[in-house]
C-alpha positions, 0 to 999 in steps of 0.5 A: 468466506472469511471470519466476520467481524463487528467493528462500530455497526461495520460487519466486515469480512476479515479474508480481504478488508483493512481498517485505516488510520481514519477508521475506513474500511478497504477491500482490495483485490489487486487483479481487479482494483486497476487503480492500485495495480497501476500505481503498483506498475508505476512504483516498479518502474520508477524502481526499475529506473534507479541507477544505485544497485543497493537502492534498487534492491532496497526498494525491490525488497519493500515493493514486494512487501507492499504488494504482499501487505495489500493483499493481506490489507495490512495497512500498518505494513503498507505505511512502512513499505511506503514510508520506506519507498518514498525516501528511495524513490521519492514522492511519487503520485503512486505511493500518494494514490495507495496511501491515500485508498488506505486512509493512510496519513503518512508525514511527508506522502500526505497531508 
């Protein structure tokens, strides 16, 4: 198990949790949580869609830091690569939905 932490009376195990912009504590395991891994699906195939080869790369590059960033819980590098996927791909109800598990306000994503 991972090191305990003690954040406002919250024991939280650092191995899979993030605290968000809103102080709310996530664990995610992305094999298990069909909530992010269908919006991960979907974000990859919007990618898959992009005609401009540089784009794509682009969005290839931040896409696999995302899914890496969620398994470690690292919701400052999460907003980034989301931050970074929408002025690719757009808007997307899947960058809302992982913003939004994260407590994530992201200007423009989320309200």
């Amino acid at each position: 198990m991972g090191e305990k932490n003690k954040y406002r009376d919250i024991k939280v195990e650092a191995q899979n949790s993030s605290i968000g912009d809103h102080n709310e504590v996530h664990q995610v395991n992305i094999q298990t949580n069909t909530e992010i891994k269908e919006a991960l699906k979907n974000i990859e195939q919007e990618i898959s869609k992009l005609k401009d080869a540089e784009e794509k790369d682009d969005a290839e590059i931040y896409f696999q830091s995302l899914t890496d960033n969620i398994q470690k819980n690292d919701s400052g590098k999460i907003k980034t690569c989301l931050k970074k996927l929408s002025g690719i791909i757009g808007n997307t109800g899947s960058l809302m939905t992982i913003a939004s598990f994260f407590g994530l306000g992201i200007p423009g994503l989320t309200s």
